[in-house]
C-alpha positions in Angstrom: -6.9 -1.3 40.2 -4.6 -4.1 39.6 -4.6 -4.8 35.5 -2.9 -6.9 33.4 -2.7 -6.8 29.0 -1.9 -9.8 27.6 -0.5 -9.8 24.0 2.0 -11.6 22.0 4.4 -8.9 21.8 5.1 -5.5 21.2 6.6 -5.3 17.8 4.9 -3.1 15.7 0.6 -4.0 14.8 -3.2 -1.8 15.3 -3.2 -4.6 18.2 -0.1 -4.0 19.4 -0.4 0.1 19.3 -3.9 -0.3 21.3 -1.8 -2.4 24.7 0.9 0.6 23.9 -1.8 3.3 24.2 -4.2 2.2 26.7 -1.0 0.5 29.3 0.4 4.7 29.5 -3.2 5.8 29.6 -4.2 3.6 33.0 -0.8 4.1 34.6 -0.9 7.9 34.1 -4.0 7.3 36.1 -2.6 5.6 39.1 -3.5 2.3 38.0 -1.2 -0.9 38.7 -0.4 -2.2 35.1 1.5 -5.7 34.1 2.4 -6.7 30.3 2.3 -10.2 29.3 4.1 -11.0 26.5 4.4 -14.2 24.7 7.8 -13.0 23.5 9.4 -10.3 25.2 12.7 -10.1 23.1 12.2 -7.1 20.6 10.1 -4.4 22.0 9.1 -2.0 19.5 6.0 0.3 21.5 6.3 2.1 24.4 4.3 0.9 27.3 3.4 1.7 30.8 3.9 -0.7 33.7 5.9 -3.4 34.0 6.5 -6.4 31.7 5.9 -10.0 32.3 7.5 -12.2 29.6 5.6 -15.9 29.6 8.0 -16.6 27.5 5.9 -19.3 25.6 7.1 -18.0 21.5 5.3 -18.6 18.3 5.2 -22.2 17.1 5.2 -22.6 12.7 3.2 -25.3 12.6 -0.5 -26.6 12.9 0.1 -28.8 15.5 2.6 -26.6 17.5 0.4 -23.5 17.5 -2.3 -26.6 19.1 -0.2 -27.6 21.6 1.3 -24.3 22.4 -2.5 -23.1 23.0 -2.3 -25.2 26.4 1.2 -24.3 27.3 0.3 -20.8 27.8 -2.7 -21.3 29.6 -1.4 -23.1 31.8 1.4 -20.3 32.3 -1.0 -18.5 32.3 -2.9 -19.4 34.9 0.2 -19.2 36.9 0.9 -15.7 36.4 -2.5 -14.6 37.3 -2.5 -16.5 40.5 0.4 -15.3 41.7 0.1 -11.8 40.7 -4.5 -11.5 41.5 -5.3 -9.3 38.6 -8.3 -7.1 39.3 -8.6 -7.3 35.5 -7.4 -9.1 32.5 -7.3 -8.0 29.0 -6.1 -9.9 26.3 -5.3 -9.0 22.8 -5.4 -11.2 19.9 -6.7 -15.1 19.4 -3.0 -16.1 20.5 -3.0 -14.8 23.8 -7.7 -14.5 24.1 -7.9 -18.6 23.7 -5.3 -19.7 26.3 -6.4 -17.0 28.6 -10.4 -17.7 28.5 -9.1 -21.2 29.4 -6.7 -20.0 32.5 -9.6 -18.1 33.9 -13.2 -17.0 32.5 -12.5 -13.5 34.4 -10.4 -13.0 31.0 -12.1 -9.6 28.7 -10.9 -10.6 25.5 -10.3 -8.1 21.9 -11.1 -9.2 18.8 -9.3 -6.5 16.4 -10.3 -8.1 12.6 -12.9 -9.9 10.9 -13.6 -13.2 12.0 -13.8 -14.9 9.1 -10.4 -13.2 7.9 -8.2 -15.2 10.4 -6.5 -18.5 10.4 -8.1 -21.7 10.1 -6.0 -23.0 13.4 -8.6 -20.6 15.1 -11.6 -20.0 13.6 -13.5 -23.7 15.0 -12.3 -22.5 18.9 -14.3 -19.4 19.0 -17.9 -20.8 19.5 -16.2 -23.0 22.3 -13.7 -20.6 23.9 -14.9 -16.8 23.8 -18.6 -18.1 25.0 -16.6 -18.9 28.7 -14.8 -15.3 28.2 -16.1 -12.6 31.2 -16.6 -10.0 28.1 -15.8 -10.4 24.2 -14.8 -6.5 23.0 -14.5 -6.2 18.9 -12.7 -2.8 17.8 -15.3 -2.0 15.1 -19.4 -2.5 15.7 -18.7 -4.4 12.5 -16.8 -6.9 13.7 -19.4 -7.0 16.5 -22.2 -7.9 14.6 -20.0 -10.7 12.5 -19.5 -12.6 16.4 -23.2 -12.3 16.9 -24.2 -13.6 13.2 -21.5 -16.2 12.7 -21.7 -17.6 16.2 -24.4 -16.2 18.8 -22.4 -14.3 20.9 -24.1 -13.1 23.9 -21.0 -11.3 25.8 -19.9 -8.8 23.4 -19.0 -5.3 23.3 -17.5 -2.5 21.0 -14.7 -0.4 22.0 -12.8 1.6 19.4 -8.9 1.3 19.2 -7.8 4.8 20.3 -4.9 7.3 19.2 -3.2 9.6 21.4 -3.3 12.7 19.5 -1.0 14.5 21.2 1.7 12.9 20.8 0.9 12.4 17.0 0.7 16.4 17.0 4.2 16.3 18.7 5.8 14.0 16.5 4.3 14.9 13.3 6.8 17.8 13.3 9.5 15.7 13.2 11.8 16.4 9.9 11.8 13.8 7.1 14.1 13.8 4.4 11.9 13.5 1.8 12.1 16.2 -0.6 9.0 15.4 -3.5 5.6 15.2 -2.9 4.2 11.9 -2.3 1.4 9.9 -1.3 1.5 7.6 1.8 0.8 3.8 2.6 2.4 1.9 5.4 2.0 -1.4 6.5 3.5 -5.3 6.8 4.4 -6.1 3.0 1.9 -8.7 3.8 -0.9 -9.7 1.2 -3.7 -8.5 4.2 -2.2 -4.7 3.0 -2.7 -5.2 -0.8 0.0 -3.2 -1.8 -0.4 -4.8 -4.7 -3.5 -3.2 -5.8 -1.8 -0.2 -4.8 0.6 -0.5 -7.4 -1.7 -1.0 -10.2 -4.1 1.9 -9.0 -1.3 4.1 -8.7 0.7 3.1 -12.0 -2.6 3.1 -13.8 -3.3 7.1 -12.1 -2.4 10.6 -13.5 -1.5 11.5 -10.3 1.7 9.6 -11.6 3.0 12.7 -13.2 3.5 15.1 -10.1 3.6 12.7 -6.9 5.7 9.4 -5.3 4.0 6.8 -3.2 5.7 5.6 -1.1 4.9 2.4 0.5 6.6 2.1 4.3 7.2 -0.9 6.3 8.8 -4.4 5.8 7.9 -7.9 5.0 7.5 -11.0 3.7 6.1 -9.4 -0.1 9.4 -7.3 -0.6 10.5 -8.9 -3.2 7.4 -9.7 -5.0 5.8 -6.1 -5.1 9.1 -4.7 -6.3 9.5 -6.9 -8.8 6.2 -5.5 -9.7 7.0 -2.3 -9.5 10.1 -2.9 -11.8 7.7 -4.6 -14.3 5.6 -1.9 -14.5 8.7 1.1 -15.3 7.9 2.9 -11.8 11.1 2.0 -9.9 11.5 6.1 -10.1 8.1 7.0 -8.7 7.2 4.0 -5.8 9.6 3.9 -3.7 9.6 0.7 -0.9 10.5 2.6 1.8 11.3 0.1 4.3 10.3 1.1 8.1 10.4 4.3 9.0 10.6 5.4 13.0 8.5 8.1 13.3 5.5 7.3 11.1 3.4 10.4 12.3 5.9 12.5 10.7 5.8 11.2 7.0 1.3 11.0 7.7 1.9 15.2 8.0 4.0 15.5 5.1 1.7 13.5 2.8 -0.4 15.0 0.2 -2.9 12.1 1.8 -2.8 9.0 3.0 -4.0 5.2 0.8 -5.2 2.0 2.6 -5.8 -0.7 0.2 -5.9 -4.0 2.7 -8.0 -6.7 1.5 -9.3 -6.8 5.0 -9.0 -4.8 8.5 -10.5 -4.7 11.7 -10.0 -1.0 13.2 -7.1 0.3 11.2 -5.2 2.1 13.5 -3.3 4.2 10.4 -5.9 5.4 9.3 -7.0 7.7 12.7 -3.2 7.8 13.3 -3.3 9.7 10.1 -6.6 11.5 10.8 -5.0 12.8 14.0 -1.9 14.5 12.0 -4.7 16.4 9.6 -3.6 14.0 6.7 -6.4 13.1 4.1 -7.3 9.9 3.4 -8.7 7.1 0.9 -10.1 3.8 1.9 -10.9 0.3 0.4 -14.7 0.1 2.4 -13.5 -3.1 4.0 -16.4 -5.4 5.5 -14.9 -4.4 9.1 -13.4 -1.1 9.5 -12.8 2.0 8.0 -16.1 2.9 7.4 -16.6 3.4 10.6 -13.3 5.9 10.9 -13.5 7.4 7.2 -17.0 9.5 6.4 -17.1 9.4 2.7 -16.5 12.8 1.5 -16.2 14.3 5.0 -12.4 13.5 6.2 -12.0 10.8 3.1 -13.2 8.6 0.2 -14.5 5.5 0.4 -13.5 3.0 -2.6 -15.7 -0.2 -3.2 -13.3 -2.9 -1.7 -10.6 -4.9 -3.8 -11.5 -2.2 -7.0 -8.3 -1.3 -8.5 -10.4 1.3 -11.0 -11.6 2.6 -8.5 -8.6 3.5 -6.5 -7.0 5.1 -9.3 -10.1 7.1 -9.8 -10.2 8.2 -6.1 -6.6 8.7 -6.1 -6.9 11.3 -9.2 -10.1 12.8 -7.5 -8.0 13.9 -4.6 -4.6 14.4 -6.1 -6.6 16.9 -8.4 -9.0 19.2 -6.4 -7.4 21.3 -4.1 -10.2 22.5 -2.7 -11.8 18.6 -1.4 -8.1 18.1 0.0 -8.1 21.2 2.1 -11.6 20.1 3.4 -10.3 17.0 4.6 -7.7 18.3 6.4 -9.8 21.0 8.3 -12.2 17.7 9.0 -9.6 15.1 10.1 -8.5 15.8 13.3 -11.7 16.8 14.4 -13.3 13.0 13.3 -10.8 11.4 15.9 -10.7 13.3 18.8 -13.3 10.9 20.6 -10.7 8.5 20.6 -8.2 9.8 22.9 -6.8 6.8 24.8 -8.0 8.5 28.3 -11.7 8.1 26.8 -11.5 5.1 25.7 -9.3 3.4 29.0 -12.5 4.5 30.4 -14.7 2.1 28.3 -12.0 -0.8 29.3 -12.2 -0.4 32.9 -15.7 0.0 33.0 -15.9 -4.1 32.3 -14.0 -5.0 35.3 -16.0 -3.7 37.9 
């Protein structure tokens, strides 16, 4: 089968991880597969197939972002007449609007809440993704939001996978970290809420024998480690920065902390899963609740509570016994999602 993903780029993102993932998975099974990218400068995923750069790049403003919504259709609609896709799968409004409107053959992804994403998209949805062949959401959360917010009729779930692996592989990788810590890793974007982080951690016990470190760059460098100086815990939360091989710090942790203010399918968290690292959750509206079983291979924390992050943070950090139950669970809780199984689910919506 001749299939083409469609995405902004390949720089680092869940979105971007899940076109990484399921590109090698189809081409390791014979099929023909094309990237599209919006921006094809800096590629930071591996991929299989070939790469098609539209060449059509993020636009700052309102009515930019507008105008460049018809530009890339209409490039678009180019590429996929010249190159007769058997199927098209697009990732992300930026790349799902301009598509639907190229062709209505287009099986679009919707990978966060909704009602989470910028105001430049929200009014298209109930006019664009109607026209779409299938709408897919990464969580049966995000599924039911389409239905209730707009009356969706076309939609699907299919989970973001993980390719376990190579997380196994990689996870032995040497770091040169030599004190225990706890893990977060993300954009420094205020989506992650690092900065609740911060507070739960600087506010924990767990303080007293353990780092955090935070990995990953951004636009909130600054701002959270000016918080962190503020708060006297320059020596015990460190900003990492990026790191290249993330699966390798996930199997060093003591356990992994996500504490986004919202998420669709959080690909860290059954990236983390899949390296037998522990982990605690903000219970998001979309999301990790359908990855992390409270008390199986996790804690769930009531979203946004920074008391209640501290409180999960010093459950785990103290009880030897609950940590070493989540790491005989982990793995186990993701191996569904192998990206084999779940290129399966995608190609089953062409035919």
């Amino acid at each position: 089968m001749k299939i083409a993903f469609v995405i902004a780029n390949l720089n680092g993102g869940g979105a971007e991880r899940a076109v990484s993932n399921l590109s090698l998975a189809m081409e390791k099974e014979g099929h023909d597969v094309s990237v599209i990218l919006l921006d094809a400068r800096n590629i930071g995923y591996p991929h299989g197939g070939k790469i098609i750069d539209a060449n059509i790049h993020h636009a700052s403003s309102a009515l930019g972002q507008i105008v460049n919504l018809f530009k890339r259709a209409s490039k678009l609609k180019k590429i996929y007449k010249q190159h007769q896709f058997d199927g098209i799968f697009t990732f992300m409004e930026s790349t799902g609007f301009p598509s639907v409107l190229a062709t209505k053959e287009t099986i679009v992804s919707v990978h966060d809440n909704p009602k989470s994403l910028s105001k430049i998209y929200q009014p298209f949805y109930p006019y664009i993704y109607p026209r779409a062949k299938k709408v897919v959401a990464c969580a049966k959360a995000i599924d039911e939001k389409l239905v209730e917010l707009y009356g969706f009729k076309n939609t699907t779930t299919i989970y973001n996978s993980v390719d376990i692996d190579l997380a196994i592989e990689k996870s032995k990788e040497e770091i040169p970290e030599t004190r225990s810590f706890i893990l977060a890793l993300g954009r420094l974007v205020p989506q992650k809420g690092f900065d609740y982080l911060i507070d739960a951690f600087t506010n924990s016990q767990a303080k007293n024998n353990v780092d955090l470190l935070i990995c990953g760059e951004g636009e909130e460098r600054e701002k959270l480690q000016a918080m962190i100086d503020e708060r006297g815990m320059s020596d015990k939360i460190i900003l990492k920065g990026n790191v290249e091989n993330p699966f390798a710090y996930y199997a060093k942790a003591d356990f992994y902390v996500l504490s986004s203010r919202h998420e669709g399918f959080p690909n860290i968290l059954i990236e983390a899963l899949a390296c037998s690292c522990p982990c605690i959750s903000f219970d998001c509206k979309t999301g990790p609740n359908e990855i992390i079983k409270n008390g199986e291979n996790g804690l769930l924390v009531e979203a946004e509570s920074v008391s209640g992050l501290t409180d999960a943070i010093d459950k785990l950090a103290g009880d030897k016994e609950l940590k070493s139950y989540f790491i005989n669970n982990a793995k186990q809780s993701v191996l569904h999602l192998t990206p084999q199984s779940i290129a399966k689910e995608w190609l089953k919506l062409v035919s």
